[in-house]
C-alpha positions as CSV (number, residue, x, y, z in Angstrom):
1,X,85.8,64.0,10.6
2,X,83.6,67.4,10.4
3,X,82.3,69.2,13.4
4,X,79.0,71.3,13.9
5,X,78.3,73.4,16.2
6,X,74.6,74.0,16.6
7,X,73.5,77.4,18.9
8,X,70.5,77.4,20.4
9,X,68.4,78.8,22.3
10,X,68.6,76.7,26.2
11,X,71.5,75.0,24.6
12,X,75.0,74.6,22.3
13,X,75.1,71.0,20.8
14,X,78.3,69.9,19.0
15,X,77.7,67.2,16.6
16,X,80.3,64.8,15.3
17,X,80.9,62.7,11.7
18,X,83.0,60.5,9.8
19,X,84.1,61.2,6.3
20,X,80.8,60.0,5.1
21,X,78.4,62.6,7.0
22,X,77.3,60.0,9.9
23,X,77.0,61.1,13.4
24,X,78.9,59.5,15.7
25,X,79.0,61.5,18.8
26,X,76.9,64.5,20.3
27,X,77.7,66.6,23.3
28,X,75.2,69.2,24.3
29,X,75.6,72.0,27.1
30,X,72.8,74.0,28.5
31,X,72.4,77.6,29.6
32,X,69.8,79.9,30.7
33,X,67.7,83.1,29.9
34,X,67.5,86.6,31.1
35,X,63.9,87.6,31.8
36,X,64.6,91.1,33.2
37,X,61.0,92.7,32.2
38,X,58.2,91.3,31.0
39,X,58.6,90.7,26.8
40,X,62.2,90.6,27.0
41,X,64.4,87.8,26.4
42,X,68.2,88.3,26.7
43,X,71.7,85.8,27.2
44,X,74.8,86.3,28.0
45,X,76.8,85.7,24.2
46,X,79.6,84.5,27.0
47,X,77.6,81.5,27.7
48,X,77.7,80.4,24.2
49,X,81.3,80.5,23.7
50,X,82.0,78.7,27.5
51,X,79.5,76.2,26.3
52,X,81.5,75.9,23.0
53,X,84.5,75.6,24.3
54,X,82.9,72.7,27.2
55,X,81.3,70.5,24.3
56,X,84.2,70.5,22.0
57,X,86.5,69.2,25.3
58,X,84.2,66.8,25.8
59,X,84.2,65.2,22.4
60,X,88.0,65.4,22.5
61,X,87.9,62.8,25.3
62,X,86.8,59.9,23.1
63,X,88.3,61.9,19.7
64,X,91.0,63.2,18.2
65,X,90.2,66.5,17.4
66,X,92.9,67.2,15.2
67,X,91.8,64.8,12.9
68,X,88.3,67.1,12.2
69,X,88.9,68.7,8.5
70,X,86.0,71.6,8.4
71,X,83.8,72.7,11.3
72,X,80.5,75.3,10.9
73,X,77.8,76.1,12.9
74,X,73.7,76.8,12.8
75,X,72.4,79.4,15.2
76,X,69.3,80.9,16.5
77,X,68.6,84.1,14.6
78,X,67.9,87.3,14.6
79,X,69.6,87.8,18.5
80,X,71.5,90.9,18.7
81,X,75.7,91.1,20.0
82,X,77.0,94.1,20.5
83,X,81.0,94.6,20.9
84,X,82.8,97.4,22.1
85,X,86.5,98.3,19.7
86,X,88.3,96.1,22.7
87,X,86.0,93.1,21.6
88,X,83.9,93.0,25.1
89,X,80.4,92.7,25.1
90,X,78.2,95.8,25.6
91,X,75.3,94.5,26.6
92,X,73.6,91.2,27.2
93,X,72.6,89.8,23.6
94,X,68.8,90.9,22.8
95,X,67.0,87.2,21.7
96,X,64.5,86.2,18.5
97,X,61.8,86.0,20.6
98,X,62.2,89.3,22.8
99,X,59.3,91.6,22.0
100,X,60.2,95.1,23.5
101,X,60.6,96.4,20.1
102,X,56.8,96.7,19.4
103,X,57.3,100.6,19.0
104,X,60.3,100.0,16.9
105,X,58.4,98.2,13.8
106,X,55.4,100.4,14.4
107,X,57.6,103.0,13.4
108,X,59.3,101.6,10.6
109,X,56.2,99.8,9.4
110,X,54.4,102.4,9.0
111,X,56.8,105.8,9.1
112,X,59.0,104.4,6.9
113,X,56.6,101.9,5.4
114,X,56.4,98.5,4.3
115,X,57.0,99.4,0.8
116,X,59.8,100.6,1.6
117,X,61.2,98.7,3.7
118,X,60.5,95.4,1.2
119,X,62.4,97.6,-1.3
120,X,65.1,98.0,0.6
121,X,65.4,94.7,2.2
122,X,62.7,92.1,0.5
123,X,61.2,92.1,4.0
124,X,58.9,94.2,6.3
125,X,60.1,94.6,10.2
126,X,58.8,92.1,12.6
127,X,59.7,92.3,16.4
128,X,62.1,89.2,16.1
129,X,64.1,90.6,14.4
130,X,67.8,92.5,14.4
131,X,67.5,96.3,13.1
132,X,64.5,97.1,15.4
133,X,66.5,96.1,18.6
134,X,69.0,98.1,17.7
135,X,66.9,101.4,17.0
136,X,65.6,99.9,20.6
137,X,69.1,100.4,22.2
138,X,69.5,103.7,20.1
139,X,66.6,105.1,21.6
140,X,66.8,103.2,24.8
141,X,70.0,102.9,26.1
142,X,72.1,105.6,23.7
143,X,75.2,105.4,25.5
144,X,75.5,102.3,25.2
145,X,74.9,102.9,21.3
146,X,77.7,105.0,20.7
147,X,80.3,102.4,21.8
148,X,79.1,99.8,19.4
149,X,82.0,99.2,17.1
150,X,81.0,95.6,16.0
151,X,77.5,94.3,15.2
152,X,76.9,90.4,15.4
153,X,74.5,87.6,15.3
154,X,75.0,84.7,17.8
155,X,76.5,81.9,15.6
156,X,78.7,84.7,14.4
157,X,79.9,85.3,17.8
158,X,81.0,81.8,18.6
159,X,82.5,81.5,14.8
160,X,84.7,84.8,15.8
161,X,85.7,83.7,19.2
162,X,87.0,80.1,17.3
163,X,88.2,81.9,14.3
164,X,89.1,85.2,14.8
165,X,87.7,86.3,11.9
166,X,84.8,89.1,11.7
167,X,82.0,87.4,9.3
168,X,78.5,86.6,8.5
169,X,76.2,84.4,6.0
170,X,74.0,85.7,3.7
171,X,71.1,83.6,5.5
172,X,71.5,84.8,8.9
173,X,71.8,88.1,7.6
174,X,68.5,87.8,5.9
175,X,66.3,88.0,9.1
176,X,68.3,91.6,10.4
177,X,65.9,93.8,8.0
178,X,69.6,95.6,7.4
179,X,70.3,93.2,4.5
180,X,69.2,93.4,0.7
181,X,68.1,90.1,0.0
182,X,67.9,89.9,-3.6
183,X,71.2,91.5,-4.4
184,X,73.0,90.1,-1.0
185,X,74.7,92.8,0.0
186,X,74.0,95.1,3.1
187,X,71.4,97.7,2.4
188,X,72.8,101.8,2.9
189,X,69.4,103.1,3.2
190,X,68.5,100.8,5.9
191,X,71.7,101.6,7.5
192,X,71.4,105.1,7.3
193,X,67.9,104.4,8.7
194,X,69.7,102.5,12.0
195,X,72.1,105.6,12.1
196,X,75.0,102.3,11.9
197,X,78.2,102.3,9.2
198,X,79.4,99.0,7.0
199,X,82.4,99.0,9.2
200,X,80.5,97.7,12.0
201,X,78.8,94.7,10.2
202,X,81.0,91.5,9.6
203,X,82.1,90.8,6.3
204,X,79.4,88.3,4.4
205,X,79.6,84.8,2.7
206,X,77.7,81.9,1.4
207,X,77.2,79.6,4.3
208,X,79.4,76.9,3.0
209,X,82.3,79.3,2.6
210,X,85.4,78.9,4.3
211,X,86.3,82.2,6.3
212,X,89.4,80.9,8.1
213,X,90.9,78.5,10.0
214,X,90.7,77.4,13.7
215,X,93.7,80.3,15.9
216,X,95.5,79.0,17.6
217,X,94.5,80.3,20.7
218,X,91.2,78.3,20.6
219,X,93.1,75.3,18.9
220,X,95.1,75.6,22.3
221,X,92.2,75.7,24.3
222,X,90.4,72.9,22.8
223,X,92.9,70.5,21.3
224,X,91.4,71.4,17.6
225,X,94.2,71.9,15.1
226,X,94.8,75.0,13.2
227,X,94.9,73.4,9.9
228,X,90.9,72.6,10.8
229,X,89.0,75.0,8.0
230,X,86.1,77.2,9.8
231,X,83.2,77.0,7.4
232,X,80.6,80.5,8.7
233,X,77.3,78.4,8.3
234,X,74.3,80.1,8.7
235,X,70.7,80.5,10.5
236,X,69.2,77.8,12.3
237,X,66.2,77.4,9.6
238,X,68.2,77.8,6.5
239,X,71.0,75.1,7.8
240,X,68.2,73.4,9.1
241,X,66.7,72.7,6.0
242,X,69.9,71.6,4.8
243,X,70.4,69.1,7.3
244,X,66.6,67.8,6.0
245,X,67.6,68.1,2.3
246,X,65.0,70.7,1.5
247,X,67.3,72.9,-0.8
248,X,66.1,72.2,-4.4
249,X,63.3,74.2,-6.1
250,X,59.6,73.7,-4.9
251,X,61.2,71.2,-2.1
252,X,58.8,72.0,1.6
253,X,60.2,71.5,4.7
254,X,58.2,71.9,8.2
255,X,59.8,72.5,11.7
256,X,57.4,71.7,14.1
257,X,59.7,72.6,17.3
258,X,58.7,75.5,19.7
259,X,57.7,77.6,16.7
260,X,56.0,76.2,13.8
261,X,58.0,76.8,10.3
262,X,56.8,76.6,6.8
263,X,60.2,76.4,4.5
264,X,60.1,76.4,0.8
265,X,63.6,76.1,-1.4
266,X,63.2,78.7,-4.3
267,X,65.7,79.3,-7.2
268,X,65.1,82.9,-7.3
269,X,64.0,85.6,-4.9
270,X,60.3,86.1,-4.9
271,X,59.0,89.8,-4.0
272,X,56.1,89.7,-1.5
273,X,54.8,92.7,-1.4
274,X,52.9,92.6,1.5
275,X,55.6,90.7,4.0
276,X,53.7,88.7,5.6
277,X,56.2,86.0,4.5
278,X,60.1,86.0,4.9
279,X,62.0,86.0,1.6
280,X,65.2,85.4,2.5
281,X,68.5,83.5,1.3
282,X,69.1,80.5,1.7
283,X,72.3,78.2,2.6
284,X,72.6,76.6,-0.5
285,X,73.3,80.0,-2.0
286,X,70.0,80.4,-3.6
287,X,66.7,81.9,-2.1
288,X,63.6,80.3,0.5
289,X,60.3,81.6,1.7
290,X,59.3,80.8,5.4
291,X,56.5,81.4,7.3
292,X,56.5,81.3,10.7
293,X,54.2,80.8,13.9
294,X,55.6,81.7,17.6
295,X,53.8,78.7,19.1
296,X,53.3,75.4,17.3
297,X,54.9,72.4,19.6
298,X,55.3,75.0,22.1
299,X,51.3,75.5,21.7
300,X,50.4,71.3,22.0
301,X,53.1,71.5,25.2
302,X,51.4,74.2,27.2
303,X,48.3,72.8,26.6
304,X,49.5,68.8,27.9
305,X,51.9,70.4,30.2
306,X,50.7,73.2,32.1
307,X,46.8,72.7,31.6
308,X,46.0,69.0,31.2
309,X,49.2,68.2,34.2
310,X,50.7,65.5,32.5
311,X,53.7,64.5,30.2
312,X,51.5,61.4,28.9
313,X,51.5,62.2,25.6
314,X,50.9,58.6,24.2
315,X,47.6,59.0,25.7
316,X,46.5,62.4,24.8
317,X,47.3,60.9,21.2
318,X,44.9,58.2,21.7
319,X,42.3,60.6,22.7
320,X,43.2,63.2,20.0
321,X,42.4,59.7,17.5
322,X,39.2,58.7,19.3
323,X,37.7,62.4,19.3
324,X,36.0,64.8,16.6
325,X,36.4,68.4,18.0
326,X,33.1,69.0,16.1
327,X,32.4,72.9,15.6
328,X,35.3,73.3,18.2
329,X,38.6,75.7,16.9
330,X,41.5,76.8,18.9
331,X,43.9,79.8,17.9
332,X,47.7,79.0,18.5
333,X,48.6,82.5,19.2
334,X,49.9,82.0,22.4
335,X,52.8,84.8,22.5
336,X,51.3,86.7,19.1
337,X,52.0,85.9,16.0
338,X,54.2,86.0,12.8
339,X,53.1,85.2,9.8
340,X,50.3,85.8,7.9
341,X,49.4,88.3,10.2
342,X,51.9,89.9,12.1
343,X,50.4,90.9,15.0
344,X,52.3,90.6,18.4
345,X,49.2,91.5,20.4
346,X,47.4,88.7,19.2
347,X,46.5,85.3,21.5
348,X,44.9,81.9,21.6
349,X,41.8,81.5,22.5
350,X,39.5,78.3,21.8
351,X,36.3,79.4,19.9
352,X,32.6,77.4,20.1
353,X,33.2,75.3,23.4
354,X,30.9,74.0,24.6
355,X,29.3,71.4,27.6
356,X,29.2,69.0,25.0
357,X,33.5,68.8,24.5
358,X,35.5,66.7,26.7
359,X,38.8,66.9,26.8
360,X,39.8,64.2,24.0
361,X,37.8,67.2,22.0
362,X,40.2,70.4,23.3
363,X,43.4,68.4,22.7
364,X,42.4,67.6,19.0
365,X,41.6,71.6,18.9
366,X,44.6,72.5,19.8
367,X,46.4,70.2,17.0
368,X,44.3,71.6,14.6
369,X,44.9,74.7,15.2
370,X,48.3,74.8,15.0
371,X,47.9,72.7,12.0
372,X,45.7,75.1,10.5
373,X,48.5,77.9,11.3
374,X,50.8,75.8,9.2
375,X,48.1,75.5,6.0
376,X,48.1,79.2,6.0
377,X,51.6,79.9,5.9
378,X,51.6,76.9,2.4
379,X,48.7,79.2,1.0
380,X,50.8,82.3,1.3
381,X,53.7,80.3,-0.6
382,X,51.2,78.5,-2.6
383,X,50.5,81.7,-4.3
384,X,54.2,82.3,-5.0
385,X,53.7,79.5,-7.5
386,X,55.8,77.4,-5.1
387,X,53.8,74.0,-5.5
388,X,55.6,70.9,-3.6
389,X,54.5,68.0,-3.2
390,X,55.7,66.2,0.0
391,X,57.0,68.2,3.1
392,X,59.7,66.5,5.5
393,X,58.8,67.2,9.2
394,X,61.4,67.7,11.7
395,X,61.1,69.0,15.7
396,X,59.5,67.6,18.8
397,X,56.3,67.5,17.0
398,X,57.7,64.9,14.2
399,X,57.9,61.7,16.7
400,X,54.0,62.2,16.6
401,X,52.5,59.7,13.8
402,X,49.3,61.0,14.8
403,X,50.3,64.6,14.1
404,X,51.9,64.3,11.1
405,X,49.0,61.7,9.7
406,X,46.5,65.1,10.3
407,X,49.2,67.4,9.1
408,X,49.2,65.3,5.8
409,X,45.6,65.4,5.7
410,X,45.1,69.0,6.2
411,X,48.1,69.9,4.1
412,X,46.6,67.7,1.5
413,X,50.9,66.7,0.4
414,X,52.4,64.1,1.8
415,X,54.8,64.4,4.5
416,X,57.6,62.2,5.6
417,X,60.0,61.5,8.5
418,X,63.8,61.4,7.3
419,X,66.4,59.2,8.7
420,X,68.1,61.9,11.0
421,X,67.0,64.2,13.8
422,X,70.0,66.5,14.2
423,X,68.6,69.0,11.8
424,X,70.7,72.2,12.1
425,X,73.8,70.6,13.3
426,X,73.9,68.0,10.5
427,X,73.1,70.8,8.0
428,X,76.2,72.2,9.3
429,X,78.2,69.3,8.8
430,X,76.9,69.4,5.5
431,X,78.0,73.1,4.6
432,X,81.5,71.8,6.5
433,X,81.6,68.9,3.9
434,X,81.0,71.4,0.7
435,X,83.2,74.2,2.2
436,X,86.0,71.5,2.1
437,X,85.6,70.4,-1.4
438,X,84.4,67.0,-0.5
439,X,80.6,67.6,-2.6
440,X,80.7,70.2,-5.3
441,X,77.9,71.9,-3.7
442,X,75.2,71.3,-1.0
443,X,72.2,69.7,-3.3
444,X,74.7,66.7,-4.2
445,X,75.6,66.2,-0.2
446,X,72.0,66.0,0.9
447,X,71.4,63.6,-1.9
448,X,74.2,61.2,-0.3
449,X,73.6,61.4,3.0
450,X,69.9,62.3,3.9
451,X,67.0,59.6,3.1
452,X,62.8,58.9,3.7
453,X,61.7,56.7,6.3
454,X,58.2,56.8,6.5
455,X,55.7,58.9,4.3
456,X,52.1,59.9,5.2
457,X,49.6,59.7,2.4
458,X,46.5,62.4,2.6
459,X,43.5,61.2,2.8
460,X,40.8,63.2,0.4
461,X,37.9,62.4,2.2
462,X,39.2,64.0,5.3
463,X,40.7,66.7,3.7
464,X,37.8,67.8,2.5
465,X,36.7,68.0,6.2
466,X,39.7,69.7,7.2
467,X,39.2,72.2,4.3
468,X,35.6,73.2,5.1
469,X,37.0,73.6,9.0
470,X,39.7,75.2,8.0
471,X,37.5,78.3,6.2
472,X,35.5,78.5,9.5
473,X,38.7,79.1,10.9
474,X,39.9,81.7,9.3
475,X,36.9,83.7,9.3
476,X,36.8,83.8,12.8
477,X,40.3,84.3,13.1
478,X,40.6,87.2,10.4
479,X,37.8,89.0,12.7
480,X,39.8,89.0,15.2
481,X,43.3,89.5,14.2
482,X,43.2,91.2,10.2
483,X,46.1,89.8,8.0
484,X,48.8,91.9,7.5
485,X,48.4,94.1,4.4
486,X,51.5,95.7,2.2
487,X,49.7,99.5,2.5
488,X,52.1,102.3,4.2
């Protein structure tokens, strides 16, 4: 059996195989959030390891957890765990979607510079992510900063409290702006920059490395052997596209959970000068551009949720399918936005409405929208002479046939469903499988276990409407929120 443990954001979901990759269990525990100002995000990296420890019991009622040969995990990125030299936590763990460090990437976007900063990194700083929220807590909360002696990322946390061992991926890593990409090791002028020393970072792998085996104090704890190998695993995109098979060259992948993300497997690093896409490694041990948007699903839920009153979604589909949205556009920007334009200040807005649009017109708006999000993120990668041809759709957003028959037709690829929906949690089986020597490396594993179930062809005609939308779309949205550009 293989084991992986998948940290998210409201919850930790430990995921269960036979030899073969097939799931056949899944326990999943919940926790909360810290709100404490508004913009700021924060849990309690405690929670994490409690609910670790509370999902791996409860598969060991029906298993026999000493049977389970490799275990990894997938985690939400970018979140920032700070540990004292007695191994206590310093402060509450500082989330991906937290945006108190608005002053932070100001600073090193533009005093330190982009150019720079992509030199240094392959990236430019973006409010998500790690290095800002630590010059945050430097110039914040500096005495909290001096006691720092070990600097994690939230799957790393619950890796060390199973393992004992102090490590990271190079995929996770990629999203702390401390990390060279292209050469994979940690970056000394961006450290230098954090005021932080090598001694405090973990020590980094391939995500389908072993780092250790299971101690025996949490092999105690749990009823998981010590002769189970601890694979480290890596960020929840990255393993996530693992778990959909998008790890070969020009393969897309599209995540249309909370956030929206565009995920393209590369062989090589690619140099975007301008940042307004992530280049970062991937868990295969190769490269990936993403581009991402704060509020895709999350953007279609607030609008059935908390505006139209309902969780009827089969209905709102129908109505979406009935309805034009003629010269209607809605921007997705809900809580800012990532890429292309980097801008946390931006927000949605529909554009053109009119007394003519009923509500059958607003909710196809909204699905456009976001869809047109998506488009621009594939024309950013598009011009990285990334070309695929089919994307495979996972998140909330993929049980929607509707959605992913406009996605298809505004993406003009084709997109299909696959025959799992565990995602990160499989992808860490995956990396638990190669890290054990049962696939020679991750490409083969996805091509055994992960398959097509149903594809979406685009239709031309209505591409061609989409495309001509789409350009209205942009226009208005580049007047109002500017892409960002690579100048310092």
């Amino acid at each position: 059996m293989f084991l992986g443990i998948d940290v998210g954001t409201s919850s930790l979901k430990a995921v269960l195989s036979d030899a073969h990759g097939k799931i056949i269990a899944t326990e999943s525990v919940t926790y909360g959030i810290s709100l404490p100002k508004e913009g700021w995000v924060e849990q309690n990296p405690n929670d994490w390891y409690q609910a670790e420890v509370i999902a791996i019991k409860q598969l060991g009622k029906k298993f026999d957890l000493s049977k389970i040969i490799g275990v990894s995990f997938c985690g939400q990125m970018h979140g920032l765990v700070l540990l004292d030299k007695n191994d206590r936590i310093i402060r509450p763990a500082i989330l991906w979607n937290d945006n108190r460090t608005i002053d932070e990437c100001k600073w090193l976007n533009e005093k330190i510079g982009k150019t720079k900063l992509v030199k240094y990194t392959g990236n430019i700083a973006f409010t998500g992510f790690t290095a800002p929220k630590i010059l945050w807590v430097r110039n914040h909360e500096y005495q909290l900063f001096k006691k720092i002696h070990k600097i994690m990322l939230p799957k790393d946390y619950t890796a060390y409290k199973m393992s004992g061992i102090f490590a990271s991926d190079y995929s996770d890593s990629s999203g702390t702006l401390y990390l060279d990409v292209q050469h994979k090791k940690w970056s000394n002028p961006m450290l230098n920059i954090l005021n932080i020393k090598e001694t405090q970072l973990p020590k980094l792998f391939d995500s389908y490395q072993v780092i250790g085996n299971v101690s025996s104090t949490f092999a105690k704890l749990t009823g998981m052997s010590t002769k189970t190998k601890v694979i480290i695993g890596g960020g929840d995109q990255a393993v996530g596209a693992v778990g959909t098979g998008t790890v070969d060259n020009n393969q897309l992948s599209i995540s249309l959970g909370t956030s929206g993300v565009v995920f393209a497997a590369s062989q090589n690093f690619k140099l975007i000068p301008s940042g307004v896409m992530h280049s970062f490694c991937h868990a295969n041990g190769r490269y990936h551009i993403m581009g991402v948007m704060l509020s895709a699903a999350g953007a279609f839920d607030w609008w059935v949720k908390n505006i139209l009153k309902t969780n009827d979604y089969d209905t709102i589909n129908k109505e979406i399918k009935n309805h034009t949205a003629d010269n209607l556009y809605f921007l997705p920007y809900l809580t800012g936005e990532r890429s292309p334009i980097n801008n946390p200040y931006a927000r949605g807005e529909f554009h053109k409405l009119s007394l003519n649009h009923v509500r059958g017109d607003m909710s196809r708006a909204v699905l456009e929208g976001i869809n047109f999000g998506l488009l621009d993120c594939l024309n950013s990668i598009s011009a990285l002479k990334i070309k695929p041809k089919i994307a495979c759709v996972i998140g909330g957003g993929a049980k929607s046939d509707i959605w992913l028959q406009m996605l298809a037709d505004i993406l003009n690829i084709k997109v299909s469903k696959i025959n799992t929906a565990e995602g990160g949690a499989l992808g860490a089986i995956i990396l638990a499988m190669v890290g054990t020597n049962q696939y020679d490396n991750v490409s083969t594993a996805c091509k055994h276990i992960i398959h097509d179930t149903k594809t979406f062809i685009p239709n031309v005609k209505k591409h061609k409407h989409y495309l001509n939308k789409f350009k209205n779309w942009k226009e208005m949205r580049n007047k109002l929120y500017p892409p960002s550009k690579s100048t310092d």
